[in-house]
C-alpha positions, 0 to 999 in steps of 0.5 A: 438565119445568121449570115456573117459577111467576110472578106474576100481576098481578091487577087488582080494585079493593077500594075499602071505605072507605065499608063496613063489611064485604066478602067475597072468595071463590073457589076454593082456591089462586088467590091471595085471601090473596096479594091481601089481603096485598099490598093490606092489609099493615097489616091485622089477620090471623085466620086460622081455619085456625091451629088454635091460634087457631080454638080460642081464639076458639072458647072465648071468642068475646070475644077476637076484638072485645076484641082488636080493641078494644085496637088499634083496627085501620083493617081486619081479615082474616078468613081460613078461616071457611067450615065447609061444605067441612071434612072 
């Protein structure tokens, strides 16, 4: 059999200008981050799920808000930040 994976037009209005922080769960693998990129391109990535960089911000939790600081980003993606389900 040949499956041929096509995108999902997904509908969801993430309306946050007048908030200061939302949240966007769901199960693995159904499209949040594929969402979240196509909505805010411009956006500031983490990604906690780089083991690299959960250990930098893990060492210094400093550098997530001076970072930002630097760059004064509009919004900011936070990805990966669930601890209950690690094994």
């Amino acid at each position: 059999m040949n499956f041929r994976l096509s995108t999902i037009r997904r509908i969801l209005n993430l309306d946050l200008a007048d908030h200061n922080a939302a949240l966007l769960w769901g199960a693995r693998k159904v499209g949040k981050t594929t969402l979240l990129c196509q909505r805010f391109p411009r956006a500031a990535r983490y990604d906690l799920s780089d083991t690299a960089l959960r250990t930098r911000l893990l060492l210094r939790p400093s550098l997530l808000r001076e970072e930002l600081l630097a760059c004064l980003p509009q919004l900011v993606v936070i990805e990966e930040i669930q601890e209950g389900d690690r094994v």
